[in-house]
C-alpha positions as CSV (number, residue, x, y, z in Angstrom):
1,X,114.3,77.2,129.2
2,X,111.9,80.4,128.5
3,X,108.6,79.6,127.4
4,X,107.0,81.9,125.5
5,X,103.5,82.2,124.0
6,X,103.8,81.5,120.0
7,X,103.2,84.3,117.5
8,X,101.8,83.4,114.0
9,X,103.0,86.2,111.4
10,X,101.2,86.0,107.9
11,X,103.4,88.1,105.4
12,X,103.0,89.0,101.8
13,X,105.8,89.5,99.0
14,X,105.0,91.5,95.6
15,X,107.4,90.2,93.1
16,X,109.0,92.9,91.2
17,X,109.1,95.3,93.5
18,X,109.9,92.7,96.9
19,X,107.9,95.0,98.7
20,X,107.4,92.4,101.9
21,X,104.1,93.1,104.4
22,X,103.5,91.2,107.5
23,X,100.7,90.6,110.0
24,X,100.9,89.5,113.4
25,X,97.4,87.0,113.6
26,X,95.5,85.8,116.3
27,X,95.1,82.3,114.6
28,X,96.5,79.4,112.2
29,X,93.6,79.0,110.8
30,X,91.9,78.9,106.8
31,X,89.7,82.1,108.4
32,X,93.0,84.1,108.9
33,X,94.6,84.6,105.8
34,X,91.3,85.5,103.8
35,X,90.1,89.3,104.9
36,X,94.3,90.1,104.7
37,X,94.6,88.9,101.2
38,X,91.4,90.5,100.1
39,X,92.4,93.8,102.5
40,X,95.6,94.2,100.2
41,X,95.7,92.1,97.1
42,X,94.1,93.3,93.8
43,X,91.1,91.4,91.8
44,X,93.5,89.7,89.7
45,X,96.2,89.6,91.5
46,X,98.1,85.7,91.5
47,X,99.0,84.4,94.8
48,X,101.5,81.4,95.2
49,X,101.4,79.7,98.8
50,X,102.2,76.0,99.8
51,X,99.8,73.5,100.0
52,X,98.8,73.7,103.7
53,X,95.1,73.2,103.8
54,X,94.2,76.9,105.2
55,X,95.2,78.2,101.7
56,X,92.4,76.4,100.4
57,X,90.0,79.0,101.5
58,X,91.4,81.7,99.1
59,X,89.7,80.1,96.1
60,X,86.6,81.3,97.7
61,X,87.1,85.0,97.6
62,X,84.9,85.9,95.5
63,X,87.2,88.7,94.3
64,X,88.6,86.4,91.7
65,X,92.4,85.7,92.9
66,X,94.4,83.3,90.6
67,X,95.8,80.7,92.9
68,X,98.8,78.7,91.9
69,X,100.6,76.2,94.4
70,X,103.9,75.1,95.6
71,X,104.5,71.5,96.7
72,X,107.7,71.6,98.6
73,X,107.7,67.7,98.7
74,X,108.8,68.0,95.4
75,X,110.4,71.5,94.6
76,X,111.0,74.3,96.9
77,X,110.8,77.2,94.6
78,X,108.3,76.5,91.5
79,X,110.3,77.1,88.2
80,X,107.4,78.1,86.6
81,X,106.5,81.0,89.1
């Protein structure tokens, strides 16, 4: 079997348009996604992740993102999204 070193991608979607960018990071981490999403994404701008706990930190840009969740456990697309 090949063993290979992991690589975490971090991508983006814009609805609408479904133009997709992607990142190759260093980390999994709640460090990581911040300085992409506030690299790319407009004050404004709503962003819909999953609940793992590295999204938390994007209610802390101060740039003033509206964060909305998905919890797979009980949907895997969120209706209201």
């Amino acid at each position: 079997m090949l063993m290979r070193k992991q690589v975490w991608v971090f991508g983006m979607i814009e609805r609408g348009t479904s133009k997709v960018i992607m990142f190759r990071v260093p980390e999994q981490d709640r460090t990581t996604p911040i300085p992409i999403i506030h690299n790319n994404d407009l004050p404004g701008t709503t962003i819909v992740t999953d609940e793992w706990a590295a999204y938390g930190g994007i209610q802390e840009v101060q740039a003033g993102y509206n964060h909305r969740f998905v919890n797979h456990k009980t949907v895997f697309v969120d209706p209201r999204n």
